[in-house]
C-alpha positions in Angstrom: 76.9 111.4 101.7 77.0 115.4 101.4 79.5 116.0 98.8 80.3 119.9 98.0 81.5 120.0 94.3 83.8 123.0 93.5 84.0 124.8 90.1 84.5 128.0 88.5 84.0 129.2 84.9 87.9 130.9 85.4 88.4 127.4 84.5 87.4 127.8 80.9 89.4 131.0 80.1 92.7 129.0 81.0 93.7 128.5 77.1 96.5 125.7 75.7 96.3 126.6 72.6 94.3 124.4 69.5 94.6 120.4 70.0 95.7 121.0 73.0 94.4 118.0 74.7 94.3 119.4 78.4 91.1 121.9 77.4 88.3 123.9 78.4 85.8 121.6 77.3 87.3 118.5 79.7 85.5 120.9 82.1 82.4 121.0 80.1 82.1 117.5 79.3 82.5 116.9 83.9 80.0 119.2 84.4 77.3 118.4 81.7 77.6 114.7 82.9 77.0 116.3 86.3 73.9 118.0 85.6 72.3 114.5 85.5 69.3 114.2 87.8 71.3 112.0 90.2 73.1 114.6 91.0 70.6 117.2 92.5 72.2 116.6 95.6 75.5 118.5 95.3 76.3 121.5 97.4 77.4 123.4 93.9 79.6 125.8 95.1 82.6 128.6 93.7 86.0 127.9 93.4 87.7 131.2 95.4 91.0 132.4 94.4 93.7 130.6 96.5 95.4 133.4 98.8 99.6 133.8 98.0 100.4 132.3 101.1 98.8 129.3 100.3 100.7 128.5 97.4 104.0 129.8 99.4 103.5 127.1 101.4 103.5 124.1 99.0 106.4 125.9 96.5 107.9 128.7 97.3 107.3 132.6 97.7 110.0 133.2 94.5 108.6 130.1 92.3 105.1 131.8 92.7 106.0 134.5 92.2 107.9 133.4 88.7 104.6 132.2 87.5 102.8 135.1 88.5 105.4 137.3 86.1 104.1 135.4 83.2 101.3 137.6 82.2 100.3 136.9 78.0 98.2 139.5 76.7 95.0 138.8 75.3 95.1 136.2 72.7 98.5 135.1 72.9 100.6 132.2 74.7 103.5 131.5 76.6 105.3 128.4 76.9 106.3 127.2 80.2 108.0 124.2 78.3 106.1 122.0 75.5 103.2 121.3 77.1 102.5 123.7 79.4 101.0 126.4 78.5 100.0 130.0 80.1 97.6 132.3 78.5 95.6 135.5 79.5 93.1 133.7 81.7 95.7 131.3 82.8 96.8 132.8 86.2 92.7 133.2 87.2 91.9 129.7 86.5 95.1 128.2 88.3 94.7 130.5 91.7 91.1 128.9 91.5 92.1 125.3 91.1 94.1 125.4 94.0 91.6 127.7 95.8 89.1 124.8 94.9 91.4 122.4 96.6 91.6 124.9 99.8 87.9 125.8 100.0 87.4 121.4 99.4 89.3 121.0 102.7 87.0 123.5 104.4 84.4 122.2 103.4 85.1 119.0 104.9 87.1 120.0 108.3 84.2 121.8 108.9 81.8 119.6 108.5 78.7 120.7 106.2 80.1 118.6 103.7 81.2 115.1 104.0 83.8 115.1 100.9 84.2 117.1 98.1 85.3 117.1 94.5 86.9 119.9 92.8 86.3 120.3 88.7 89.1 123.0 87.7 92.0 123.4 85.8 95.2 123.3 85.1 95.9 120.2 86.9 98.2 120.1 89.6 100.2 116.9 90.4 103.4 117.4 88.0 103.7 121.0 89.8 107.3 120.7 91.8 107.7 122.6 94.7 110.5 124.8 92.2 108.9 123.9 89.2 105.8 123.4 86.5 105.3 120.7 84.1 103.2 118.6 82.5 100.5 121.0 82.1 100.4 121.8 85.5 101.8 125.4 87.3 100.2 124.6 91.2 100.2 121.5 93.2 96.9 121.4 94.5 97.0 118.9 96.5 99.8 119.8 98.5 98.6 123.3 98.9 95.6 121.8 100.5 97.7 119.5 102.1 99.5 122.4 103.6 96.5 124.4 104.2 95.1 121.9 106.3 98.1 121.9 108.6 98.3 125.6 108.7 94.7 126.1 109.4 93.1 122.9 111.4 96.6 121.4 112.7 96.5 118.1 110.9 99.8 116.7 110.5 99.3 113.2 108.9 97.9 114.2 105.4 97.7 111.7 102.4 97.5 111.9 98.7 96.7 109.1 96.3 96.6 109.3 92.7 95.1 106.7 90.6 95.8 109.2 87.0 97.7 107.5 84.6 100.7 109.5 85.0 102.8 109.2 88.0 102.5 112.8 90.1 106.0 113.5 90.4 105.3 116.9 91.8 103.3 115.8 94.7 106.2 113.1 95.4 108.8 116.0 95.3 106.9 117.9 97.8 105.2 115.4 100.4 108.6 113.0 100.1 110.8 114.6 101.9 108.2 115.3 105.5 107.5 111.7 107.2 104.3 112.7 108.1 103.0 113.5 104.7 102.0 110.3 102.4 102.2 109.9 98.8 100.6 106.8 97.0 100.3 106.4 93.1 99.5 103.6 90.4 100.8 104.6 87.2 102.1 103.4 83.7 105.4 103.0 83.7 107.1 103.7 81.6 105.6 106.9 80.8 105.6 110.3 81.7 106.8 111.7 83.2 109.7 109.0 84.1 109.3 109.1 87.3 107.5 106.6 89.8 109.5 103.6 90.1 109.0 101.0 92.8 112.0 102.1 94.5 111.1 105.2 95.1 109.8 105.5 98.7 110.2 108.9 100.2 112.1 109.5 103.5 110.4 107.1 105.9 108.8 104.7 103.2 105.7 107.6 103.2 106.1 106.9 98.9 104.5 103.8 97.6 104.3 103.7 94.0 102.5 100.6 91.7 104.1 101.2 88.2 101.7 99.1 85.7 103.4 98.1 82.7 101.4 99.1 79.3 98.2 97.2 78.6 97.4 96.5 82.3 94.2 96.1 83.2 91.4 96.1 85.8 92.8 93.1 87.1 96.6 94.3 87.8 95.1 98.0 88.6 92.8 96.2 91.5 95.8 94.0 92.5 98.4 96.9 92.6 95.9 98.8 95.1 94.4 95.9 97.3 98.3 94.2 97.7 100.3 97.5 97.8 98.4 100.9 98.4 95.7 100.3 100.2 97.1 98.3 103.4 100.4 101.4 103.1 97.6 104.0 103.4 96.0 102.1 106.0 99.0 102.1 108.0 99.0 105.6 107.2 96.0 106.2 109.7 95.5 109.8 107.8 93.7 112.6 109.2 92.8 113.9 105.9 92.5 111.9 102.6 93.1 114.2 99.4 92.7 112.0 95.5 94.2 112.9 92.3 91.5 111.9 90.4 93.0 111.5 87.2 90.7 109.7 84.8 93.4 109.0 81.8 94.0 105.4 82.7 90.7 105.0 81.2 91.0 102.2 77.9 89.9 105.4 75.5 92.1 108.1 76.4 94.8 108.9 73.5 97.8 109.6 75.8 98.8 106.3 77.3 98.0 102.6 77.6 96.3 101.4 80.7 92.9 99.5 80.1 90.6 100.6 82.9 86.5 101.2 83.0 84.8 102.7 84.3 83.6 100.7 87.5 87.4 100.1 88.1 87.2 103.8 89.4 84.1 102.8 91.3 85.8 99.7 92.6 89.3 102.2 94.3 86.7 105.3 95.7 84.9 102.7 97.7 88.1 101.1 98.5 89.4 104.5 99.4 86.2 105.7 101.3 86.6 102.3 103.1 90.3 103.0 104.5 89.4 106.5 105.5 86.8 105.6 107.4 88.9 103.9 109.8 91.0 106.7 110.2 89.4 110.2 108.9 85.8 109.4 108.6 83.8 112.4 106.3 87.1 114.0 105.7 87.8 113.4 101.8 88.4 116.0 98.7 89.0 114.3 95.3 90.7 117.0 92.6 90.4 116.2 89.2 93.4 115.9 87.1 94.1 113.9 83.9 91.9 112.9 81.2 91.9 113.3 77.9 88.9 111.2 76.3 85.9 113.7 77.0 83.0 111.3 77.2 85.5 108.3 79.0 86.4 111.6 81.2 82.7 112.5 82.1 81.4 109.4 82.3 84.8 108.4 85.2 84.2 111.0 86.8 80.4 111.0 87.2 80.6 107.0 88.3 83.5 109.0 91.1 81.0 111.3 92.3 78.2 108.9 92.6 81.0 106.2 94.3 81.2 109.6 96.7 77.6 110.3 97.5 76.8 106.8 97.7 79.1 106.5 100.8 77.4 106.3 103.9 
């Protein structure tokens, strides 16, 4: 399969801070593993800058333009709240993540790519419509969600999100709209608290699989082929968007899950499986968590190859 992969060296410039574990190199360690031979076949392409309207759509025109007011100057930081952090580069690198996300969708709806993962950061699923978090100031994948809409005229949009953490942000925004689906396997508990069984959106478009602390491929597989996968199925999307968070890996330092790596081979082809059925060739994966730099490049390079395996 044709996958485009989206990057920009903005990303780098976005600085936490020392020992901050979400860091520039998380993107160096992705895209050195993706220099591999294999992976002559990307469409390597620029992350553009995500237009204000855009974001507008998945926050709001006051919320951006709060975070755009938080302009450091040149070697200092601002704190957003203990862990997420804004810096000079900071605004660059997160109008390119989401532009990533928005140019991923492009790529896709119009067809010279077949999927398409974007390597940027900050990370976006913790972003609430009114409010960042968890090192994360943009949702997106709801601002692609929402691009797609406004641009193409898909309505039935999904999201799943096999990170570690449970993605309250995307749940704030996509729960409350029927025809927008939400579906995450998390730790629970963990941060950010949220993500309980319960919780299932206005029309049942939320399905959450908390995974209690020290789960495994086995209960990970189980969660997905029992609860998420037949939901999303259901689903029928148009457009399939992944938080590909890679922090439920056995060697990341912030929380307990025990996956491998073929576990996230194991849920793309699953995933690529469903969408065929429903939005064949129409796929962008968006990196998020993952803390362990070589667990994190090797994940995400068995991810990409899951992608351009796909026929």
């Amino acid at each position: 399969m044709t996958v485009a992969l989206f990057t920009h060296p903005a990303a780098l410039a976005h600085d936490t801070g020392e020992h901050h574990p979400e860091c520039p190199d998380r993107i160096r360690a992705v895209l050195a593993a993706l220099e591999a031979p294999e992976f002559q076949g990307l469409l390597r392409e620029i992350a553009p800058q995500a237009p204000m309207e855009a974001l507008a759509a998945a926050h709001s025109p006051a919320y951006v333009e709060r975070i755009q007011a938080i302009r450091p100057e040149a070697g200092q930081l601002s704190y957003i709240d203990g862990d997420t952090v804004v810096s000079a580069g900071t605004w660059d690198a997160a109008l390119r993540s989401a532009g990533g996300a928005i140019a991923g969708v492009d790529a896709v709806m119009e067809g010279w790519a077949e999927a398409a993962f974007v390597a940027m950061r900050p990370p976006g699923h913790h972003a609430e419509r009114e409010r960042a978090m968890g090192f994360c100031l943009f949702n997106n994948a709801a601002v692609a969600a929402f691009h797609a809409r406004a641009r193409y005229g898909l309505r039935r949009i999904a999201v799943v999100d096999f990170d570690v953490h449970h993605g309250n942000g995307t749940q704030d925004i996509f729960g409350p709209d029927s025809d927008l689906f939400y579906a995450s396997s998390h730790q629970y508990p963990c941060y950010p608290g949220t993500g309980a069984q319960h919780e299932r959106g206005v029309a049942g478009n939320v399905v959450n699989a908390p995974l209690p602390p020290g789960a495994g491929s086995a209960e990970f597989r189980a969660a997905w082929r029992d609860e998420i996968l037949p939901a999303l199925q259901k689903f029928a999307p148009e457009l399939l968007i992944i938080s590909a968070g890679f922090d439920a890996h056995a060697a990341d330092p912030l929380a307990q899950l025990r996956l491998r790596e073929p576990d996230f081979i194991w849920a793309t082809e699953a995933l690529l499986a469903v969408s065929d059925q429903s939005c064949p060739k129409r796929v962008v994966s968006l990196l998020e968590g993952g803390y362990d730099l070589q667990a994190l490049a090797s994940s995400a390079a068995a991810h990409m190859r899951s992608l351009m395996r796909a026929s």
